[in-house]
C-alpha positions as CSV (number, residue, x, y, z in Angstrom):
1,X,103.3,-29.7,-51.5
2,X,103.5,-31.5,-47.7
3,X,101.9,-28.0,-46.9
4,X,99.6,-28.0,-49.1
5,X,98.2,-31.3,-48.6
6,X,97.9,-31.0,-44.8
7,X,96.1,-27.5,-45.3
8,X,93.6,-29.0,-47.9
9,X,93.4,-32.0,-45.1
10,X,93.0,-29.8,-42.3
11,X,89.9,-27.6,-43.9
12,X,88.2,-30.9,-45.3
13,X,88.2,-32.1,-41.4
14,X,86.8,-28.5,-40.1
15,X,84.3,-29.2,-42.9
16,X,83.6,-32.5,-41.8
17,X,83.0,-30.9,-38.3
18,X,81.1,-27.9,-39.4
19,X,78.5,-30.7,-40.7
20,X,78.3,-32.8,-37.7
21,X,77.5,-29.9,-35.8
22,X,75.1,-28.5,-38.2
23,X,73.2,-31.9,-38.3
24,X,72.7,-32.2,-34.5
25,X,71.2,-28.8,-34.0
26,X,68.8,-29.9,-37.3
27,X,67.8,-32.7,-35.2
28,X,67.7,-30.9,-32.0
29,X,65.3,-27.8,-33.9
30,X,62.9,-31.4,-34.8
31,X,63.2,-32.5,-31.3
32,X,61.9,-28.7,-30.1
33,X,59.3,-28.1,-32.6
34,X,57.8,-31.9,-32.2
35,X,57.7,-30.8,-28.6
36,X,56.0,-27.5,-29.2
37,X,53.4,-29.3,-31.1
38,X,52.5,-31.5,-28.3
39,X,51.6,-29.3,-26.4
40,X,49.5,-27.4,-29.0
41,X,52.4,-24.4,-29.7
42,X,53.5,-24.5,-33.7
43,X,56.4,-22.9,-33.9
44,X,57.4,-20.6,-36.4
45,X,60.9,-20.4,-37.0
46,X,62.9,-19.8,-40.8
47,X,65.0,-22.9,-41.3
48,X,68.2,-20.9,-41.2
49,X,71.8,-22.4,-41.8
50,X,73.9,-22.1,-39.1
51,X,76.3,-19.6,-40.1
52,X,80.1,-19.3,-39.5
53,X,81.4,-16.1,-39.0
54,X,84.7,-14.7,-40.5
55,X,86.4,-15.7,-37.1
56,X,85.6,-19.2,-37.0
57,X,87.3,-19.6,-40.7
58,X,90.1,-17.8,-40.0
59,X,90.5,-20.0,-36.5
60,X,89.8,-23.1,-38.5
61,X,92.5,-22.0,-41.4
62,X,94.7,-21.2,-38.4
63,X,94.8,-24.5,-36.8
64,X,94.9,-26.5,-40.0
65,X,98.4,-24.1,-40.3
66,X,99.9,-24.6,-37.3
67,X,99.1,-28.2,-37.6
68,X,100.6,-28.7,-40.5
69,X,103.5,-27.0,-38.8
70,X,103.6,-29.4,-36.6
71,X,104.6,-31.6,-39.1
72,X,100.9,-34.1,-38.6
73,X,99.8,-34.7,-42.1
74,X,96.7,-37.4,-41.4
75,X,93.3,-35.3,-40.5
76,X,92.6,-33.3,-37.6
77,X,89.4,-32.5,-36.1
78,X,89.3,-28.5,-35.3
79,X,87.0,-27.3,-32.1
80,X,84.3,-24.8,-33.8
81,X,82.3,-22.2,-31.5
82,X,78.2,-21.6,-32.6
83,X,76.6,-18.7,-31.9
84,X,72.8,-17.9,-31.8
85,X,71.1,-16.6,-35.0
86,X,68.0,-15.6,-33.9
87,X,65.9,-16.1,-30.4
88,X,62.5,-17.9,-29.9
89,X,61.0,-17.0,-26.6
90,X,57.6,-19.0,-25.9
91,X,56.0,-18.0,-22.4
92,X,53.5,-20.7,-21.0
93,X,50.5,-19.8,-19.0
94,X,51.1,-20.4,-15.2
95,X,48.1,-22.9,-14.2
96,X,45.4,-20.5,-12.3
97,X,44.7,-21.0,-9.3
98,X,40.7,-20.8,-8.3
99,X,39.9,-20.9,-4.6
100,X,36.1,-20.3,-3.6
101,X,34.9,-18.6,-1.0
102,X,31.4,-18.9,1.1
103,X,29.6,-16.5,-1.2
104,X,30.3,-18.9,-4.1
105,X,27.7,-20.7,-4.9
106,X,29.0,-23.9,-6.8
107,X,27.0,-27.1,-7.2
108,X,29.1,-30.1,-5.7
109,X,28.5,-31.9,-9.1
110,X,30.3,-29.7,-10.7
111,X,33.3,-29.3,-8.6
112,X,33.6,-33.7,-8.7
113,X,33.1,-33.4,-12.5
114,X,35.7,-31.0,-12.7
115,X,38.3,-33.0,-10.6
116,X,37.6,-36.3,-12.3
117,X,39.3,-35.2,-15.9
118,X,39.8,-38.2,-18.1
119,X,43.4,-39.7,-18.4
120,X,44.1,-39.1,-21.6
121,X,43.8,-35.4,-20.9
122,X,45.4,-35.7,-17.6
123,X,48.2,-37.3,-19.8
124,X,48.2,-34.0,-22.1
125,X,48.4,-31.5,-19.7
126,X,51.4,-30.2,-18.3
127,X,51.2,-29.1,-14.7
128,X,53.0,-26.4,-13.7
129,X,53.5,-25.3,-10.0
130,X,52.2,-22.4,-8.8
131,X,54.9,-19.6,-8.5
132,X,56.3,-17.9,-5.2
133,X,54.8,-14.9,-5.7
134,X,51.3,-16.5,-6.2
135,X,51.3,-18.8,-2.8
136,X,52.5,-14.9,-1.3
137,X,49.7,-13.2,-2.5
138,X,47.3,-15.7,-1.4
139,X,48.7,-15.8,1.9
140,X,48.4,-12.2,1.9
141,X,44.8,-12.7,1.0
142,X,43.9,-14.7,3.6
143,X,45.5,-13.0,6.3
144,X,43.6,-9.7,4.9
145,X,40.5,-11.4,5.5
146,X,41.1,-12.0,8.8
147,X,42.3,-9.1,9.7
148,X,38.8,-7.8,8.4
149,X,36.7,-10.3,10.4
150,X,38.1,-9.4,13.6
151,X,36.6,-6.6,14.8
152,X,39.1,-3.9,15.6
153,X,38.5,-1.7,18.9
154,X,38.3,2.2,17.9
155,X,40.4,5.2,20.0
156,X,38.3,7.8,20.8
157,X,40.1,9.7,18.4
158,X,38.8,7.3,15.6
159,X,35.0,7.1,17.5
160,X,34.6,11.2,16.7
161,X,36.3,11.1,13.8
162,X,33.3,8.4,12.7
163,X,30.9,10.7,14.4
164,X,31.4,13.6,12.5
165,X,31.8,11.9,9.3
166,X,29.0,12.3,6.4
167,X,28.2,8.9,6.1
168,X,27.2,9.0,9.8
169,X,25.4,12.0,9.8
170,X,23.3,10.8,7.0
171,X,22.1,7.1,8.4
172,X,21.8,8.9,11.7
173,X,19.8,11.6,10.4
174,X,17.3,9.3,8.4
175,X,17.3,6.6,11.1
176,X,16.4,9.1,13.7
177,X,13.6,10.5,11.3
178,X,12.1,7.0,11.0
179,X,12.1,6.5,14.9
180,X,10.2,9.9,15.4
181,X,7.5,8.5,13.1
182,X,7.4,5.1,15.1
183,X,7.1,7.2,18.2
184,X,4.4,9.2,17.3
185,X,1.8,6.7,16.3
186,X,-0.5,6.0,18.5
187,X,-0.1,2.5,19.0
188,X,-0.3,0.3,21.9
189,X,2.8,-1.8,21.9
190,X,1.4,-3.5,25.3
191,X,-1.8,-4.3,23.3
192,X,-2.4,-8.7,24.2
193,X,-4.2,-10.3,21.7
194,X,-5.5,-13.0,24.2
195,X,-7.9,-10.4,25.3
196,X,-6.6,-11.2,28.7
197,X,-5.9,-7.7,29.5
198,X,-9.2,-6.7,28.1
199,X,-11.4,-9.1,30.8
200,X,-9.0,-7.7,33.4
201,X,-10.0,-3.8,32.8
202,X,-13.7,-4.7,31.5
203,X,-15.1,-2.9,34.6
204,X,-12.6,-0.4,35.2
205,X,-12.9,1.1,32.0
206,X,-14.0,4.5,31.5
207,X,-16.3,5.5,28.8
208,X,-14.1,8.3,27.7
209,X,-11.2,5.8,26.8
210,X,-13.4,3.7,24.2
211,X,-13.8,6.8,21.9
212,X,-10.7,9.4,21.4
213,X,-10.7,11.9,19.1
214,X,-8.5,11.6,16.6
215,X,-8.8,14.8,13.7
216,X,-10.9,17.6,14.0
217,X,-11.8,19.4,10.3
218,X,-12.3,22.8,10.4
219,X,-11.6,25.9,7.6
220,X,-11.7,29.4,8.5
221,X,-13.1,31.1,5.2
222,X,-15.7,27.8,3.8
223,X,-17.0,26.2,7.6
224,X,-17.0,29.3,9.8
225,X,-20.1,30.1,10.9
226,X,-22.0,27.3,8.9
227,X,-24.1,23.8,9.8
228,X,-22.8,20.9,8.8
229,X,-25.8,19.5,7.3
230,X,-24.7,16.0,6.2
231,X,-21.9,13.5,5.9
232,X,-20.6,10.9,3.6
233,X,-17.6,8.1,3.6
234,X,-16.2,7.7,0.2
235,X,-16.7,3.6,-0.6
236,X,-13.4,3.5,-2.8
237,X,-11.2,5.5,-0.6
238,X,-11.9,5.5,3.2
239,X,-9.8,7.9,4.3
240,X,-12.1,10.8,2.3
241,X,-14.9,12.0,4.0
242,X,-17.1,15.0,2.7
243,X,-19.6,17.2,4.5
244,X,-21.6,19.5,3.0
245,X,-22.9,22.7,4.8
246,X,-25.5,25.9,4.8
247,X,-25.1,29.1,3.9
248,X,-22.6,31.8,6.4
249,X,-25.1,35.0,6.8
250,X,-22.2,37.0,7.4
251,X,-20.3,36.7,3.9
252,X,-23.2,37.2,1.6
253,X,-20.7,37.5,-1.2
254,X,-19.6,33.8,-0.3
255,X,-21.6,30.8,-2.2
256,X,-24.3,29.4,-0.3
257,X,-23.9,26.2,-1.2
258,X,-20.1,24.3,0.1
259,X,-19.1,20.5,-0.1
260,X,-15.6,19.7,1.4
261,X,-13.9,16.3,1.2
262,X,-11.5,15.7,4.1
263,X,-8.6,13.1,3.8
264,X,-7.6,11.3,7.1
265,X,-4.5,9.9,5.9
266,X,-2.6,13.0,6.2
267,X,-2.3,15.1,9.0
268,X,-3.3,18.4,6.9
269,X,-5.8,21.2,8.3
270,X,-7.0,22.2,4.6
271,X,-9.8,20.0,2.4
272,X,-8.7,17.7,-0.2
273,X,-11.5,19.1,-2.2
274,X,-13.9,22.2,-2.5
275,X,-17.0,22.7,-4.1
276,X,-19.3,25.0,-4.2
277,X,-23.4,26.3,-5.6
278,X,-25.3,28.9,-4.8
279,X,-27.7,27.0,-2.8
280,X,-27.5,25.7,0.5
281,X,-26.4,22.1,0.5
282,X,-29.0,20.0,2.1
283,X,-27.4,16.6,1.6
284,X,-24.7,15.4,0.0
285,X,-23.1,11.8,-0.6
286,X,-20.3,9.9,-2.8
287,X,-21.6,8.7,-6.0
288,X,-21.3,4.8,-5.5
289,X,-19.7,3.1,-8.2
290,X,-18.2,6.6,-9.7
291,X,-14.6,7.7,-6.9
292,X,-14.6,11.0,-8.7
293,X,-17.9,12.3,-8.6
294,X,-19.8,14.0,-5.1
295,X,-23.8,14.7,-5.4
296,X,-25.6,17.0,-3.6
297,X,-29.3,18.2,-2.8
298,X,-29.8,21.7,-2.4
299,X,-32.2,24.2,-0.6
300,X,-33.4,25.3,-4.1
301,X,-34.3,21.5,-5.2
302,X,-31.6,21.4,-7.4
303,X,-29.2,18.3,-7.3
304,X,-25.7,18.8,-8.2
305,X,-23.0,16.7,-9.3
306,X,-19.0,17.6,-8.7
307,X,-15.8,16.1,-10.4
308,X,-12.7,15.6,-8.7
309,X,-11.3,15.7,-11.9
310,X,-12.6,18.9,-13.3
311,X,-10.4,21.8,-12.0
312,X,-14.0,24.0,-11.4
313,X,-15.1,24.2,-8.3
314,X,-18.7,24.2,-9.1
315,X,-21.4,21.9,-10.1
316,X,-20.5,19.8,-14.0
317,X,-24.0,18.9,-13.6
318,X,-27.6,20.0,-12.4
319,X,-30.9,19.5,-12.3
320,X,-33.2,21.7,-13.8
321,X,-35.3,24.2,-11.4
322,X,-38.7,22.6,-13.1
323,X,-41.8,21.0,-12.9
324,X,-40.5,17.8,-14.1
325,X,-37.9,17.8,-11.2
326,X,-37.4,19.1,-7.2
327,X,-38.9,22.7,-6.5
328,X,-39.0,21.8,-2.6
329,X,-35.2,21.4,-0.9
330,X,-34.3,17.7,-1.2
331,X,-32.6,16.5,2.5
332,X,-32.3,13.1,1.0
333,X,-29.9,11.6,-1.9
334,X,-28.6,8.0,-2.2
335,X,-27.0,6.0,-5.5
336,X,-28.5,2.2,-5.3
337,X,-28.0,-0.4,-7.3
338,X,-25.1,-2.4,-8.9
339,X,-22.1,-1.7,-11.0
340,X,-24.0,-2.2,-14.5
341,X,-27.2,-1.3,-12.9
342,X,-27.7,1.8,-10.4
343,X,-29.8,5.5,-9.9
344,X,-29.6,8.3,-7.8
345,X,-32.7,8.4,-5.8
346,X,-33.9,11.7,-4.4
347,X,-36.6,12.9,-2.3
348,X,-37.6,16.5,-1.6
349,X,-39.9,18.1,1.0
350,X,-42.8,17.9,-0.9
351,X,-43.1,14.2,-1.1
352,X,-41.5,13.8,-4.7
353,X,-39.0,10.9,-5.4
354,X,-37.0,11.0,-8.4
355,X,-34.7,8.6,-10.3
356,X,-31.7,10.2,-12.1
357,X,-28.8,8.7,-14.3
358,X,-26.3,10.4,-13.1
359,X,-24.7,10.6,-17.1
360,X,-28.1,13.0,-17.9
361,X,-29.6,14.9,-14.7
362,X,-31.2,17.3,-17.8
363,X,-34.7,15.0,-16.2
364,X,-35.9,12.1,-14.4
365,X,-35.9,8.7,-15.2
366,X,-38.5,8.3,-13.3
367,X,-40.7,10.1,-10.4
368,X,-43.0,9.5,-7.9
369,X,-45.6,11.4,-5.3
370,X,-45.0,9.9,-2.0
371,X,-48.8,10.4,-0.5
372,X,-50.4,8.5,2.3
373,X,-53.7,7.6,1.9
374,X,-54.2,9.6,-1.5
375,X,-54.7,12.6,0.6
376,X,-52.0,13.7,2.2
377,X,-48.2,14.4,1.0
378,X,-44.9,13.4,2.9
379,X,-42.8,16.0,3.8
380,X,-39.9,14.0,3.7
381,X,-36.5,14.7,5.7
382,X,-35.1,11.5,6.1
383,X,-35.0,8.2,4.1
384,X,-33.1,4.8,4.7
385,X,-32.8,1.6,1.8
386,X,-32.4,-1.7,3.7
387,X,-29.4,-3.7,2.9
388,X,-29.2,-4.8,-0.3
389,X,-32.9,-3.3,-1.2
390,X,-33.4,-1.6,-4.3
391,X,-36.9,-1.5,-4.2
392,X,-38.3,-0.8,-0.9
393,X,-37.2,1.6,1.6
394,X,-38.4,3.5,4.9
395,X,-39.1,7.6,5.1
396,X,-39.2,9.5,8.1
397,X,-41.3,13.0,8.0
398,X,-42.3,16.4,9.3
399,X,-44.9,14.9,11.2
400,X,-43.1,12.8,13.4
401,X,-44.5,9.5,11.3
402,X,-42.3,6.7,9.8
403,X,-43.9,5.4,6.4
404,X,-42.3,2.4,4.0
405,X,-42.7,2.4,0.6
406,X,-41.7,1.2,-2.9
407,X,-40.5,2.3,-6.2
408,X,-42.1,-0.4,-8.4
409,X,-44.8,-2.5,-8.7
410,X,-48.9,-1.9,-8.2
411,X,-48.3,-0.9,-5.1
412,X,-45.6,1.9,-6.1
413,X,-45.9,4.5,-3.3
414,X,-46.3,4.7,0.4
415,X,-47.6,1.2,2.2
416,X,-47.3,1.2,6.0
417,X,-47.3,3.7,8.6
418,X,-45.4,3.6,11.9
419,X,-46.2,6.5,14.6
420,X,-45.3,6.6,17.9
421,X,-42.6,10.3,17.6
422,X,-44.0,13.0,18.8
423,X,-41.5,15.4,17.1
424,X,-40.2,15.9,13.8
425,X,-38.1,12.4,12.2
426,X,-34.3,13.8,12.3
427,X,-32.5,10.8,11.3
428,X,-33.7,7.1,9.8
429,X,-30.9,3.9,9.5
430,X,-31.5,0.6,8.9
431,X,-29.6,-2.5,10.3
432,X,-26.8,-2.7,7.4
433,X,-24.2,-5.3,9.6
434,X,-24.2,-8.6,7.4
435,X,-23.9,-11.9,9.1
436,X,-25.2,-15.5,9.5
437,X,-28.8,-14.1,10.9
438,X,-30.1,-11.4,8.9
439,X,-31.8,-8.4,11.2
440,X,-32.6,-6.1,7.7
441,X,-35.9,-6.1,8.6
442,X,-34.5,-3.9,12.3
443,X,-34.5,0.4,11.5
444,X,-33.9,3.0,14.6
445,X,-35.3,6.7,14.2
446,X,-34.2,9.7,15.9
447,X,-36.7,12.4,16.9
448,X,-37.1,16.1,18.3
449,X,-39.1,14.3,21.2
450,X,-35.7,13.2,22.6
451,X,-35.5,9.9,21.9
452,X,-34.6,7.1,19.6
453,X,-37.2,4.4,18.4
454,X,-36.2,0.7,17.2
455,X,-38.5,-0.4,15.0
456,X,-39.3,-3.5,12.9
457,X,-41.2,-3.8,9.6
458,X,-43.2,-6.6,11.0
459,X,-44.4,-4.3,13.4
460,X,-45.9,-1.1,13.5
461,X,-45.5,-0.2,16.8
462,X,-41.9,0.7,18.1
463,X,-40.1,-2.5,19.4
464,X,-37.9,-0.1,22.1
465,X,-37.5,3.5,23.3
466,X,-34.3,4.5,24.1
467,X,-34.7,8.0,26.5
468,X,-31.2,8.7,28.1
469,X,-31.1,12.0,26.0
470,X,-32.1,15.2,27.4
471,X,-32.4,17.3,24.6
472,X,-33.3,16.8,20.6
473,X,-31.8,13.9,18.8
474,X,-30.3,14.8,15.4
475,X,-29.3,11.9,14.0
476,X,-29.0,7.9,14.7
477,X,-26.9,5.2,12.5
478,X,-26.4,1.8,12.8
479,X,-22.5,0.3,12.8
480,X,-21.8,-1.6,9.7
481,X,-20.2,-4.3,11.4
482,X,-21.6,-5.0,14.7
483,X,-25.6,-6.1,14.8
484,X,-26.4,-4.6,18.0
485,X,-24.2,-1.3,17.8
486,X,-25.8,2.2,16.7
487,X,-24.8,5.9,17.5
488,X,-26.8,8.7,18.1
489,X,-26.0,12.6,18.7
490,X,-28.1,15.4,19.7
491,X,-28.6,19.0,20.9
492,X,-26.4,19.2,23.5
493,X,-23.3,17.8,22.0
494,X,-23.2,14.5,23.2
495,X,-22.2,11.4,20.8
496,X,-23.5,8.2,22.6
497,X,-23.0,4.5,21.7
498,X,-25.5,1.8,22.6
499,X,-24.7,-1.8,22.0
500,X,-27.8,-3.5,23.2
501,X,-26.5,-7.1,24.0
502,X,-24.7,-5.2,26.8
503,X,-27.6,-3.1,28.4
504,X,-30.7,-1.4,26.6
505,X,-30.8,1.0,29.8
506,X,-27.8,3.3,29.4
507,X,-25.1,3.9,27.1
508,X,-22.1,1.9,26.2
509,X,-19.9,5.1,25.7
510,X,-20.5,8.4,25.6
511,X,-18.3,11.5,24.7
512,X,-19.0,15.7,24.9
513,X,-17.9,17.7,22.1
514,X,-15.2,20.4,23.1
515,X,-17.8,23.8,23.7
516,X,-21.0,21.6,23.8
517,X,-22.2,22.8,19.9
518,X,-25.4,21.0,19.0
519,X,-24.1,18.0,16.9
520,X,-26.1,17.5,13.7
521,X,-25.0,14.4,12.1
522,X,-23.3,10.8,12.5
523,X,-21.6,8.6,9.7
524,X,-19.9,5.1,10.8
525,X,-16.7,4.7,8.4
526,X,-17.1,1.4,6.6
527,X,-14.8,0.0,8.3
528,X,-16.9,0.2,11.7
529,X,-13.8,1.7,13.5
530,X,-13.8,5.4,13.2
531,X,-17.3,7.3,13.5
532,X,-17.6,11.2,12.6
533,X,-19.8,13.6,13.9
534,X,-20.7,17.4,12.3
535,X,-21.9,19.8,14.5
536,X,-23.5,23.5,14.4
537,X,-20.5,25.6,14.2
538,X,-19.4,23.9,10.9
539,X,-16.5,21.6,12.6
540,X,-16.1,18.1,11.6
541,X,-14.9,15.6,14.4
542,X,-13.3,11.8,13.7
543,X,-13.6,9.6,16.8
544,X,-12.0,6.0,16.9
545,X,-14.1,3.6,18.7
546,X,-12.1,1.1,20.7
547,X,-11.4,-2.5,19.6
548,X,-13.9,-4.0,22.2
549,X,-16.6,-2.2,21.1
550,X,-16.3,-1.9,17.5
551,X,-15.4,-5.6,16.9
552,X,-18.1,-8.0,17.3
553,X,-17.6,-11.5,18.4
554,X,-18.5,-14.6,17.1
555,X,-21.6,-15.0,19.3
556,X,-22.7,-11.6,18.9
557,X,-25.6,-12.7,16.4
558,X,-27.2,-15.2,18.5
559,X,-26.8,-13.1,21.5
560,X,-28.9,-10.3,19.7
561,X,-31.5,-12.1,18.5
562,X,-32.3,-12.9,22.5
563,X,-32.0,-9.4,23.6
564,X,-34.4,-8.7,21.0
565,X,-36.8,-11.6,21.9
566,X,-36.5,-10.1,25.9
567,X,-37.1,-6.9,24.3
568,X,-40.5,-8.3,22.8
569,X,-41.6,-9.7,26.3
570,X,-41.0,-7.1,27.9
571,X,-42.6,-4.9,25.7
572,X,-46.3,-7.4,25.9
573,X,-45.7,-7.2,29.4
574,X,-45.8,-3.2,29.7
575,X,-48.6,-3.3,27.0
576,X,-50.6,-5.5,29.5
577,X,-50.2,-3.7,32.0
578,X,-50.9,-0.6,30.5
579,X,-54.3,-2.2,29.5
């Protein structure tokens, strides 16, 4: 009975023990899970007895045995060992580290505003220190940048192993391309904008060096052995030029008739553009106000109108071969007008003008019979509109006259006469440089008497007469940007410049085609930089005109209208004493 008591007593104290235990890991489980939910972690873990194992009991049962052997019969307290039921592992997030660099571009509000956290988060958050392996690999970081910004001297091992790579090749390759291109333009690096250097060489300047040739347009099957009879800068895109020429009498299967548009803006020997008619082109001119059309007046009388656009080659549009229209050649075409507002105006040989649409060329507008003094008719082969004159304009003839007219009005026709040629009129231009004086009331004319005239119409006599030529003059234009620049070309191949405020006497420049072939015409680009010249072997040469020619200073206005008032005296004077 003593044993049985103290056994009964013994596992009643283990009991009491097993409970003890298994209420401070209760309260330890709260303690962990209230902490888990501080920190925003609920945990989820089965509310699991802890459990005795087999062992324990038989340990227990053991020591209340050998106690009561022992011979103790009050209560005992037995030592128990736990064991885990089941693991939890929670990781935490190590705190990231963010360290800017230079290309970071963070506002310093910001940063402040995120360093000044309020304290009851700052209370909240649990800090954790970086780890070792994080402050390594920053430290590994940093040395690796400056490794990288010191720069690290090459063998010569490495230097052709770089050499010979792609990479290398390839930037050298298209560097080196690029720096060919700089080299080749003609550009003066040296060139001082003070215009120092340009008083310091003002007299030692040769003539030659203020025009140079820059391209030279010339086709073996359409220009070989063929006139260039006119010229024409396109107004929308000034590196296009066309020419139109006459007939080759040695390809008689070849059309008559060519019109080719040059581009100067790349260095190509073939035409941008050909066309083609069988009649000789006379004339020929961009359509102002339309880039993609070209007209033309031909030998026949027929005007023709070419598309870019259109993948023929010959006319989209002609005249008709009537009374209504041109039966004489027409040497003379020009578009005036506005945008909204504008004709083609053409003049043949036979003293007929005619005003065209150039949507319906099927007949005129409008015509009229250019006849002085109701008897006889102008043979027409050159005609010039003043700037920004739709109305009036000045004709240059067979006879060696000058007439003006109008289109309009009661006095539509021819109304002044100006002789004083003694040849043929080959070229007409009126003053066309806008500025604060307005000279649009100048023209000069070129003749087969060797000279060129500068007239006004206030006048009817010729104001001057410039005679340095030695042979016909073909042709004579004003620049568009300097008032007291013009050009003129003749038989003998010579392109001359005269800018009067410097001397009326002799030339400012002068330059010799290549071969001496007559030159026929002269066109200023728009620009008043580049000049071109056709000639009688069918080549087409650009010339640039050098910067202190070309350009016109501020004074050059006022300095022209005195050269034109000592023109006037001088010309009273010579009248005098002629008298």
């Amino acid at each position: 009975m003593i044993d049985g008591d103290s056994k009964r007593g013994g596992e009643a104290g283990g009991g009491t023990s097993a409970g003890h235990e298994d209420s401070d890991l209760e309260r330890k489980r709260r303690e962990a899970e209230a902490l888990l939910q501080s920190v925003g972690i609920t945990p989820d873990i089965p509310h699991v007895p802890a459990p005795m194992s087999p062992s324990n009991k038989s340990v227990g049962s053991d020591a209340g045995s050998q106690d009561s052997g022992d011979g103790n019969a009050g209560p005992r307290r037995g030592a128990v060992r736990l064991c885990m039921s089941k693991v939890t592992q929670v990781d935490f997030l190590p705190k990231e580290m963010v360290s800017y660099s230079k290309e970071t571009q963070t506002p310093a509000e910001e940063l402040k505003h995120s360093e000044q956290k309020p304290e009851e988060e700052e209370d909240e958050e649990i800090a954790i220190a970086p780890t070792a392996e994080d402050t390594q690999e920053e430290k590994e970081g940093q040395s690796d940048q400056q490794e990288e910004e010191t720069p690290k001297d090459l063998t010569e091992e490495e230097k052709l192993q770089l050499l010979h790579s792609e990479e290398f090749l390839s930037f050298f390759e298209r560097g080196s391309r690029m720096v060919e291109r700089a080299l080749a333009e003609r550009v003066d690096v040296c060139f001082d904008y003070s215009g120092r250097d340009l008083e310091d060489k003002e007299g030692e300047m040769q003539a030659g060096a203020k025009l140079v040739l820059n391209r030279q347009f010339a086709d073996e099957r359409w220009t070989k052995n063929r006139v260039v009879t006119c010229l024409d800068w396109s107004p929308q895109y000034p590196e296009l030029l066309v020419a139109s020429y006459n007939n080759n009498e040695d390809t008689p299967h070849e059309p008559d008739g060519v019109a080719l548009v040059w581009n100067l803006k790349y260095k190509k020997n073939t035409p941008e553009y050909t066309f083609h008619c069988q009649s000789e082109v006379m004339s020929a001119g961009f359509a102002k106000f339309h880039p993609n059309l070209v007209v033309g007046g031909t030998y026949s009388g027929q005007i023709v109108l070419w598309d870019n656009r259109s993948n023929k080659r010959t006319p989209v549009q002609r005249t008709p071969l009537s009374a209504a229209a041109h039966t004489h050649p027409v040497y003379c075409v020009n578009v005036v007008g506005t945008q909204n507002a504008h004709n083609l105006i053409s003049i043949s040989t036979d003293g007929k003008m005619c005003s065209w649409s150039l949507d319906m060329l099927s007949q005129p507008q409008d015509s009229l019979e250019l006849v002085f003094k109701q008897s006889k008719a102008v043979a027409v082969t050159s005609m010039a509109f003043p700037l920004g004159d739709v109305n009036n304009f000045v004709v240059g003839s067979e006879d060696g006259s000058v007439y003006t007219a109008c289109r309009h009005g009661s006095k539509a026709g021819i109304t002044e006469v100006f002789e004083g040629h003694h040849g043929p009129v080959t070229g007409l231009s009126c003053h066309s440089a806008g500025g604060a004086i307005d000279f649009s009331h100048l023209f000069i004319s070129s003749s087969f008497d060797w000279t060129v005239k500068l007239w006004s119409t206030k006048s009817t006599r010729p104001l001057y007469s410039f005679e340095d030529s030695c042979d016909y003059v073909y042709d004579a234009m004003w620049s568009p940007t300097h008032p007291a620049l013009f050009a003129c070309v003749d038989l003998a191949g010579r392109l001359d410049l005269w800018n009067l405020n410097s001397d009326t006497e002799v030339p400012t420049a002068s330059v010799c085609v290549e071969g001496a072939p007559a030159l026929n015409r002269v066109k200023w680009a728009h620009s008043g930089r580049e000049i071109a010249t056709g000639d009688s072997e069918g080549q087409v040469q650009v010339y640039d005109v050098g910067e202190q020619i070309c350009v016109p200073k501020a004074d050059e206005w006022t300095r022209f209208v005195r050269t034109l008032a000592e023109i006037n005296e001088n010309r009273e004077e010579a009248e005098e004493l002629a008298a």
